[in-house]
C-alpha positions in Angstrom: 21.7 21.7 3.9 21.1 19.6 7.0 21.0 15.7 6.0 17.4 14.2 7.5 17.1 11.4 9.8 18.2 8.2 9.1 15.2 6.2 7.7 17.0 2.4 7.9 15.7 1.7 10.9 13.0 -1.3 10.0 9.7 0.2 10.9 6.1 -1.9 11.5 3.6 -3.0 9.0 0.7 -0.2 10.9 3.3 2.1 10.8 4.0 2.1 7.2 0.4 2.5 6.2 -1.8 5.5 6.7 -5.2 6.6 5.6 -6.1 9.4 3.2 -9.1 11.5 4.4 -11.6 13.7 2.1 -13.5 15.6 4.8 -16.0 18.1 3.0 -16.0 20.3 6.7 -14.1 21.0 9.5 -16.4 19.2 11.9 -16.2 16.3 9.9 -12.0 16.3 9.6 -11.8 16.8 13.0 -14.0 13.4 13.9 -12.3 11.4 10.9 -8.9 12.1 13.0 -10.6 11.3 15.8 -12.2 8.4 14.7 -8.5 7.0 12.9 -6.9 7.0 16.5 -9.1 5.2 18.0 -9.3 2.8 15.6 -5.2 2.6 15.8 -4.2 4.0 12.5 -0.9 5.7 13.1 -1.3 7.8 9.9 -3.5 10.3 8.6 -3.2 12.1 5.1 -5.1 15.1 3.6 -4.8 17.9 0.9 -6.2 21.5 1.2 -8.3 21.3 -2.3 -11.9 21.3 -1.2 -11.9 22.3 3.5 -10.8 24.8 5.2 -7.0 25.6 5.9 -5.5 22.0 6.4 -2.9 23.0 8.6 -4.9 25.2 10.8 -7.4 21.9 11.1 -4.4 20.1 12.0 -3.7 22.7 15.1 -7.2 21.9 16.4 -6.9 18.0 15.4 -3.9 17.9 17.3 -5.4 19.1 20.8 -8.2 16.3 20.3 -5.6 13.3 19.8 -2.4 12.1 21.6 -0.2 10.5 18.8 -1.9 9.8 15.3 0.3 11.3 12.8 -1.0 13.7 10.6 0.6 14.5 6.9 -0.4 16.9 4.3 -0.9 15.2 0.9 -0.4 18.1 -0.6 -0.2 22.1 0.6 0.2 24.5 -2.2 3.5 26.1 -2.3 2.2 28.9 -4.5 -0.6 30.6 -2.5 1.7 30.8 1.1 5.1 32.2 1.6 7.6 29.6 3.0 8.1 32.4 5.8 4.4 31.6 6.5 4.4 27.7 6.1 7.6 27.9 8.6 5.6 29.6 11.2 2.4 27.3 10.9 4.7 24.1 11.0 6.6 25.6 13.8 3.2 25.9 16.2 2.4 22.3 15.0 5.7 20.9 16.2 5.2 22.9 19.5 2.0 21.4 20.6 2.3 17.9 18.7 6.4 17.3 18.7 6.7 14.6 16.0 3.7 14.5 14.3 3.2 16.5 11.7 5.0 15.6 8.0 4.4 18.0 6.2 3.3 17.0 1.9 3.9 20.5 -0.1 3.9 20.8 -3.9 3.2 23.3 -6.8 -0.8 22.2 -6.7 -3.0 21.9 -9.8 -3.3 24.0 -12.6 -6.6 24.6 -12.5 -6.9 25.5 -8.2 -3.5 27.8 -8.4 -4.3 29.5 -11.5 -8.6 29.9 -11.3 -9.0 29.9 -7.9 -6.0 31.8 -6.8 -5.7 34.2 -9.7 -2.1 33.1 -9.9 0.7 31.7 -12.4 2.8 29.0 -12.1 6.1 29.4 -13.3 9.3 27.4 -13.2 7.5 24.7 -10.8 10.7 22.3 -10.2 12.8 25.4 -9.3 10.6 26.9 -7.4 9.5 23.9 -5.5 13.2 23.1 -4.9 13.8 27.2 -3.5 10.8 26.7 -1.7 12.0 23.4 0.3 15.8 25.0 0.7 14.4 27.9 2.0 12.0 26.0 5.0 15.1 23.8 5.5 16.9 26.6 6.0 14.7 28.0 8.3 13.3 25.4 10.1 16.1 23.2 10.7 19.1 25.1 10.2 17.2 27.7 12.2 18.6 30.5 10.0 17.6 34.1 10.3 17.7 34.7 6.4 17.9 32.6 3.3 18.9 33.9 -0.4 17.3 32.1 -3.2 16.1 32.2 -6.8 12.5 32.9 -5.6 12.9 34.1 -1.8 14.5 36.9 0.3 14.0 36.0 4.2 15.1 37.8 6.8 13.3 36.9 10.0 14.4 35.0 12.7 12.8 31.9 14.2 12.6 31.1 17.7 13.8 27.5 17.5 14.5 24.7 15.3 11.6 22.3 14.1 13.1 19.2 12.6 9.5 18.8 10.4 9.7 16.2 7.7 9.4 17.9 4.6 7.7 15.7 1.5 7.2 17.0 -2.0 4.4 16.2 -4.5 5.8 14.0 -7.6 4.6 12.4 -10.7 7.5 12.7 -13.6 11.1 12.0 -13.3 12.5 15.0 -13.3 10.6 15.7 -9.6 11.5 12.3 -8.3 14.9 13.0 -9.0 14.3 16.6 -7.2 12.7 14.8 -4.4 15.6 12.1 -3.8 17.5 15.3 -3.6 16.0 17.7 -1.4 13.2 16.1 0.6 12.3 13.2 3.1 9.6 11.6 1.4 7.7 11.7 -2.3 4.0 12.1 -2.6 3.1 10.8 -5.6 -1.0 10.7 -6.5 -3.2 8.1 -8.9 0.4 6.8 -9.9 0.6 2.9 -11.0 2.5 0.5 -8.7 4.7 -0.8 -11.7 5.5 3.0 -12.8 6.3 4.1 -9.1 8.8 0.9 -8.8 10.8 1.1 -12.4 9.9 4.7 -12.8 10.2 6.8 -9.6 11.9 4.7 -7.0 15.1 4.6 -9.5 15.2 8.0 -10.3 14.3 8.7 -6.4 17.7 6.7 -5.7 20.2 8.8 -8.4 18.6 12.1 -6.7 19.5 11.1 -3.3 23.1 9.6 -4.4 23.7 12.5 -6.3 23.3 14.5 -2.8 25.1 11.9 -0.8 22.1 11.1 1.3 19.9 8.4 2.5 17.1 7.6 -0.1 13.8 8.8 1.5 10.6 6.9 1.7 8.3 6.8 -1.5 4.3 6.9 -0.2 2.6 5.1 -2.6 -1.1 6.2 -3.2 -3.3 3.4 -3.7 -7.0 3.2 -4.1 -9.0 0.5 -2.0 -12.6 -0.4 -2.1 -14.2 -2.9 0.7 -16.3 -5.3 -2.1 -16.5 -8.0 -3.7 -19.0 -6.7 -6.3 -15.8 -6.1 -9.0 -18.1 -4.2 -11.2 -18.9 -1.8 -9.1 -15.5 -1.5 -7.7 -13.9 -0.7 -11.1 -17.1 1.8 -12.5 -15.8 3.7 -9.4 -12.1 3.7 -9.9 -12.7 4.5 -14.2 -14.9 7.6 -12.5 -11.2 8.5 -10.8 -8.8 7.8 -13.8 -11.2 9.5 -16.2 -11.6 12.6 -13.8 -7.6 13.0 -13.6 -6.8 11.8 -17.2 -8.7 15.5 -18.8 -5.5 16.9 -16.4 -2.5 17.5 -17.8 -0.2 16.6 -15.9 -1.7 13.4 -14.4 -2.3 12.9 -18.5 1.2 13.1 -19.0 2.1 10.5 -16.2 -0.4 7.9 -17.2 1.2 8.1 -21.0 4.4 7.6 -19.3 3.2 4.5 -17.3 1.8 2.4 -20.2 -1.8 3.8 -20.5 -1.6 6.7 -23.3 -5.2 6.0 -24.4 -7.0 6.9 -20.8 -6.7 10.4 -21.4 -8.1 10.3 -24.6 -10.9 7.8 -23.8 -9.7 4.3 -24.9 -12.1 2.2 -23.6 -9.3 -0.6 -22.8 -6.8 1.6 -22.0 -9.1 3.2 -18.5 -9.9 -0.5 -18.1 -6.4 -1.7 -17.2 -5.3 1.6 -15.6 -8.3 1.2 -13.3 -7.5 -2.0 -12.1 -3.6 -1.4 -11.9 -4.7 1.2 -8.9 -7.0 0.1 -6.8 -7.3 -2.8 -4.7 -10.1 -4.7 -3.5 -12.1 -7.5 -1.7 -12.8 -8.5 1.7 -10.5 -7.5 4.8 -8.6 -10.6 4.3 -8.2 -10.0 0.8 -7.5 -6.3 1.1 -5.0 -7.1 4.2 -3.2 -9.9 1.4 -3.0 -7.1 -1.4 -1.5 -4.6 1.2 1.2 -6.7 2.6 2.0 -7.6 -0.7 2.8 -4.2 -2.1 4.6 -3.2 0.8 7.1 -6.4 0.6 7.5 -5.5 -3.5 9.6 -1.9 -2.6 7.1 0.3 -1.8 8.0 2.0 1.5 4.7 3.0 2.8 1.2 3.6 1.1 -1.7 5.8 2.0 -5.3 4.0 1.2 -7.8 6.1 0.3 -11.1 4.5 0.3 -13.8 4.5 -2.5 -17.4 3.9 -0.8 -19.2 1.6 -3.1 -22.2 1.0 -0.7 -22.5 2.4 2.8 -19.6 5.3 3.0 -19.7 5.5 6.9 -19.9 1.1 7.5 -16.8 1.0 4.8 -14.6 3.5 6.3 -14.8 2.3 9.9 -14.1 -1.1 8.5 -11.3 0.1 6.5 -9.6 2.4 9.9 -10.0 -1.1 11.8 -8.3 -3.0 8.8 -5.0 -0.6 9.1 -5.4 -0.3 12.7 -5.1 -4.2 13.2 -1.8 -4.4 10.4 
């Protein structure tokens, strides 16, 4: 398997922060993006949950803009063929060499299984199949690959060097990830469990492979307001929503807060608070910096509108735009 790039190299505040985006249409996506250059953010993240075909939006997003980087956080792996994902990421690369990073993972229960009509089955092995196989073919430019999963035969027509992240909330995937890919997605995850829980277990998958450690994005909630009571009724809205899931269920129990998924008053309380920051710019800037100089190699902010969605957002892009 080829080895990634070299990560060392000391990188800028800006560029180590990035902004997650929840457009409900296509229009809007497209003028978020839009709007995020402008402003100067370097980074943009979204998932494919609830708008049309990310990557596809991407294609179009990438003709409107000269150099924003744009991530997904996450695609399914389950609903597309890596054969398929290959050729999508390889059109990106084409028109927008460099920016596309490209966030994969098994996806929810409930979208893969409902929506889909599909089952998910052996999700570390066949996440780790799935990310040999587009390494294989997209960097190695192979004309087949032989898996556990996957049978390709089908050549490309060049390499396409495409960062390739994988979704992670348990151990067991950020060891995988530390192994196989060059970054780690992890979602609604505590700051204390990502640094004792993830990043060590990120580190034994990577020296286990005899590569470099890759960057951990840290997703972290942030609210422009001082009105605290307002700002944490949002974020237990958030924790309560993911705590009836599973899996996110699982993690919190495994980061110290057991009781939020069964409704422990206290419990939602201090997970709430342990993952989303808040304030003014200044304060918000503070809390930022902060977490980037305790380990975390770069964080997407996603924003929770408290009053005026549209004034809090653009305040927000100019806030990671100025870092």
């Amino acid at each position: 398997m080829q080895q990634k790039q070299d990560i060392s190299v000391e990188r800028s505040i800006r560029d180590r922060v990035g902004v997650t985006l929840s457009p409900t249409t296509t229009e809007e996506a497209l003028a978020r993006i839009r709007e995020a250059e402008q402003a100067g953010v370097q980074q943009i993240w979204m998932g494919d949950a609830y708008h049309a075909d990310t990557l596809t939006l991407f294609a179009i997003a990438a003709a409107q803009t000269e150099r924003i980087r744009l991530g997904t956080a996450i695609v399914s792996t389950y609903p597309r063929h890596p054969l398929i994902m290959a050729r999508q990421a390889l059109a990106l690369q084409d028109v927008a060499p460099g920016r596309l990073r490209l966030g994969i993972g098994p996806g929810g229960r409930i979208a893969i299984e409902d929506w889909y009509g599909l089952a998910i089955t052996s999700p570390l092995s066949y996440l780790k199949d799935y990310v040999q196989a587009l390494r294989s073919i997209l960097w190695g430019g192979n004309t087949s690959y032989q898996g556990q999963f996957f049978n390709i035969a089908l050549p490309m027509p060049h390499v396409a060097q495409v960062p390739l992240l994988i979704s992670a909330l348990g151990p067991k995937s950020f060891r995988l990830a530390g192994e196989i890919a060059d970054g780690i997605l992890p979602w609604m995850s505590p700051i204390p469990y990502l640094l004792q829980v993830a990043l060590p277990a990120i580190r034994a998958g990577a020296e286990a492979s005899n590569r470099t450690t890759p960057p951990l994005v840290a997703h972290v909630l942030v609210a422009l307001s001082t009105d605290e009571a307002a700002v944490l009724a949002a974020a237990r809205s958030r924790v309560q929503m993911y705590g009836r899931v599973g899996v996110y269920a699982h993690m919190f129990a495994r980061a110290g807060f057991a009781g939020a998924a069964n409704g422990d008053e206290a419990s939602i309380n201090a997970l709430a608070r342990s993952l989303v920051i808040y304030g003014d710019e200044a304060s918000v800037r503070r809390r930022v910096l902060e977490l980037l100089a305790s380990g975390l190699d770069e964080i997407q902010l996603q924003l929770i509108p408290i009053v005026d969605e549209v004034q809090e957002r653009q305040r927000l892009l100019h806030l990671v735009g100025s870092l």
